[in-house]
C-alpha positions in Angstrom: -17.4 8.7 -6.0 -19.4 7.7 -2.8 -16.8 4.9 -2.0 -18.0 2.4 -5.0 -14.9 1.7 -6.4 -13.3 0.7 -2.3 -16.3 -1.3 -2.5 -15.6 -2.9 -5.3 -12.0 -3.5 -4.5 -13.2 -4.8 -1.6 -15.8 -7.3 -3.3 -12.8 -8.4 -5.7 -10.8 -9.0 -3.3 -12.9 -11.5 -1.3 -13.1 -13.4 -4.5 -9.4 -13.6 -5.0 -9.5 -15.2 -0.8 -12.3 -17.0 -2.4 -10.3 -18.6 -5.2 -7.1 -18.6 -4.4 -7.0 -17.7 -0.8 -4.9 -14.1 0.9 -1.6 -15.2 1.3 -1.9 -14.1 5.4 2.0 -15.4 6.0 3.5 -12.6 4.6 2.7 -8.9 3.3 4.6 -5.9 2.2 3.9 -2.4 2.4 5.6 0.5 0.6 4.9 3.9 -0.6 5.7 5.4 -4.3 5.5 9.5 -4.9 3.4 10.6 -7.9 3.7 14.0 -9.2 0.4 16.4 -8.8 0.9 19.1 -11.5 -2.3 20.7 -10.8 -2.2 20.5 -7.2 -5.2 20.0 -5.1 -6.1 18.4 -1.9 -3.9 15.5 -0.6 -0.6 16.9 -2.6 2.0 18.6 -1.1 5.6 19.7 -2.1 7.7 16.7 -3.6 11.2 16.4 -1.6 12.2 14.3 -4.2 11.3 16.5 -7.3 12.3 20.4 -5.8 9.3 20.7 -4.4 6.8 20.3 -7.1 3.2 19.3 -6.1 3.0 15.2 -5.5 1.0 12.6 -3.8 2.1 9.6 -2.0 0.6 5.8 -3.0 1.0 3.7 0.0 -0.2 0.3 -0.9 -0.2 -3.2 1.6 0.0 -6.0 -0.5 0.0 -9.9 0.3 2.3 -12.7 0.1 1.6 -12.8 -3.8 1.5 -8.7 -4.4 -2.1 -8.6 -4.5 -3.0 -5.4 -2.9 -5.4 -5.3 0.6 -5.0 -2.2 1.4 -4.4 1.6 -0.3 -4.2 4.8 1.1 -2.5 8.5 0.0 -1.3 11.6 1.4 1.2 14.5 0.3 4.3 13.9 -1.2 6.2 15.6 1.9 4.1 13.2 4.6 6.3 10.8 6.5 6.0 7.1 5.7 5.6 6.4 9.6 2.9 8.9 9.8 1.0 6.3 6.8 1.8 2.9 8.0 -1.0 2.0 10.8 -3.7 4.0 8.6 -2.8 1.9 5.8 -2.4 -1.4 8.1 -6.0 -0.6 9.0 -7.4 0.2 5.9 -7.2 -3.7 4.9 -10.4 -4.7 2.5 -11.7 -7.7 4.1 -15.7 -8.2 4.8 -16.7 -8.4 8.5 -18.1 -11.8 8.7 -14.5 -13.1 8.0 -13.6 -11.1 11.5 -10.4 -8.8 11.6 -7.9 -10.6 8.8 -4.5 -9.4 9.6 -1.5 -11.0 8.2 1.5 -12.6 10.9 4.5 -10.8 9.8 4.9 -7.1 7.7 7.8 -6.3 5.6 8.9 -2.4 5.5 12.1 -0.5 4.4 13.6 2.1 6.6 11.3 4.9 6.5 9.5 3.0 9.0 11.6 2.1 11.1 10.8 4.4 14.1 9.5 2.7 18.2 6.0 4.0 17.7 5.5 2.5 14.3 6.7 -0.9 15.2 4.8 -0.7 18.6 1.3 -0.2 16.9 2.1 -2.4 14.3 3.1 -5.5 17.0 -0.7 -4.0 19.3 -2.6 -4.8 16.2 -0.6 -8.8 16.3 1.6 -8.3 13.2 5.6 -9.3 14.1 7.2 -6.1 12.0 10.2 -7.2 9.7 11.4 -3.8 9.2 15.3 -2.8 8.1 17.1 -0.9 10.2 18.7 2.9 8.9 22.6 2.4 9.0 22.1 -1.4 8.3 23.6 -3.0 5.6 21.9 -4.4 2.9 22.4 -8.1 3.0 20.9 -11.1 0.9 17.9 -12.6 3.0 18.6 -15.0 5.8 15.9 -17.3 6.1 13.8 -18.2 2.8 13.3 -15.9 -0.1 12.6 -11.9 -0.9 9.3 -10.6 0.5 9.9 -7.4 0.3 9.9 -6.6 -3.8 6.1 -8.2 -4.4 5.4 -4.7 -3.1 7.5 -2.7 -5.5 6.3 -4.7 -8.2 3.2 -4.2 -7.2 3.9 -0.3 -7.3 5.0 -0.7 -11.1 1.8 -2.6 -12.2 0.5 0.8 -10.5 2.6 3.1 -12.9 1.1 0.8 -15.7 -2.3 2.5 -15.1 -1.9 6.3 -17.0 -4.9 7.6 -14.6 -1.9 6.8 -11.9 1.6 7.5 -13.4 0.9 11.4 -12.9 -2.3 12.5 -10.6 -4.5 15.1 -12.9 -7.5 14.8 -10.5 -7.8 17.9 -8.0 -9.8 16.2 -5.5 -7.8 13.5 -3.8 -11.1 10.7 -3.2 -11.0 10.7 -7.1 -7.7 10.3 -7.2 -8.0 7.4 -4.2 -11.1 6.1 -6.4 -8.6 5.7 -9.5 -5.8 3.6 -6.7 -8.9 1.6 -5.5 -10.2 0.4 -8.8 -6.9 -0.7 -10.0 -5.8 -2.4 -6.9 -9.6 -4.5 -7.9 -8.4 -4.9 -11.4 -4.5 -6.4 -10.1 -6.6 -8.5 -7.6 -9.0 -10.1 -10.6 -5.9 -11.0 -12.6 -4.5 -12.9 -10.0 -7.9 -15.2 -10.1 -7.6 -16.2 -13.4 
């Protein structure tokens, strides 16, 4: 697919900053597992579903759940491994210089020293929970976390995404990209 439809989720989103502005405050970032049935590139076994073939959607959203960033590997790849690719992999045109938001919510699969180190190099403050924590309403403010997750279900509302048919994984990642332009473009209007 030659990268059009990053392009174009790229291009959306810059009118979404244009019209509403990126909510920089704040973002999320989160995985979801799909299954693979027929395999291909980018799958591997599900940990989660006995091993079948899956893919993993890791999406960065904003303040508001629009997403900036999308990325996938196999079903049985770390979240840690995913989190500074993804953080990277932010759409935002040059001329705008680097955008990165102050402060990134994440569950406890990221919560690993190396993960929280890159993210703090790139000037993000992590707010990640820690594994034996428990859970506790939010301290300062409201939820930031679940724009995210919802953000994952408006993914699961597109069928191309529920269950990944495509073989090759840039088709698959061309599928992610062009919805993530078509949640952005809802959010203008």
């Amino acid at each position: 697919m030659a990268g059009i439809f990053r392009r174009l989720f790229e291009k959306i989103v810059e009118f979404y900053d244009d019209i509403c502005g990126v909510e920089w405050e704040w973002a999320s970032l989160d995985s979801a597992i799909v299954k693979a049935p027929k395999g291909g590139d980018s799958t591997g076994p599900n940990p989660t579903d006995r091993g079948k073939s899956g893919v993993k959607r890791h999406i960065m959203t904003d303040g508001r759940g629009v997403p900036l960033a999308a990325e996938i590997t196999a079903a049985n790849v770390h979240d840690k491994r995913a989190a500074v690719p993804t953080v990277d992999a932010i759409v935002m045109r040059a001329a705008r210089g680097p955008r990165r938001p102050k402060n990134l919510c994440l569950d406890k699969g990221y919560d690993f020293d190396d993960v929280e180190r890159e993210i703090r190099s790139r000037g993000i403050r992590p707010h990640i929970r820690r594994r034996g924590e428990e859970h506790r309403g939010c301290r300062r403010g409201r939820a930031r976390r679940w724009v995210v997750e919802r953000t994952n279900a408006w993914h699961n509302r597109f069928r191309g995404l529920l269950i990944r048919w495509e073989r090759k994984g840039t088709n698959y990642l061309g599928l992610l990209h062009l919805a993530c332009a078509m949640i952005a473009l809802r959010h203008t209007m």
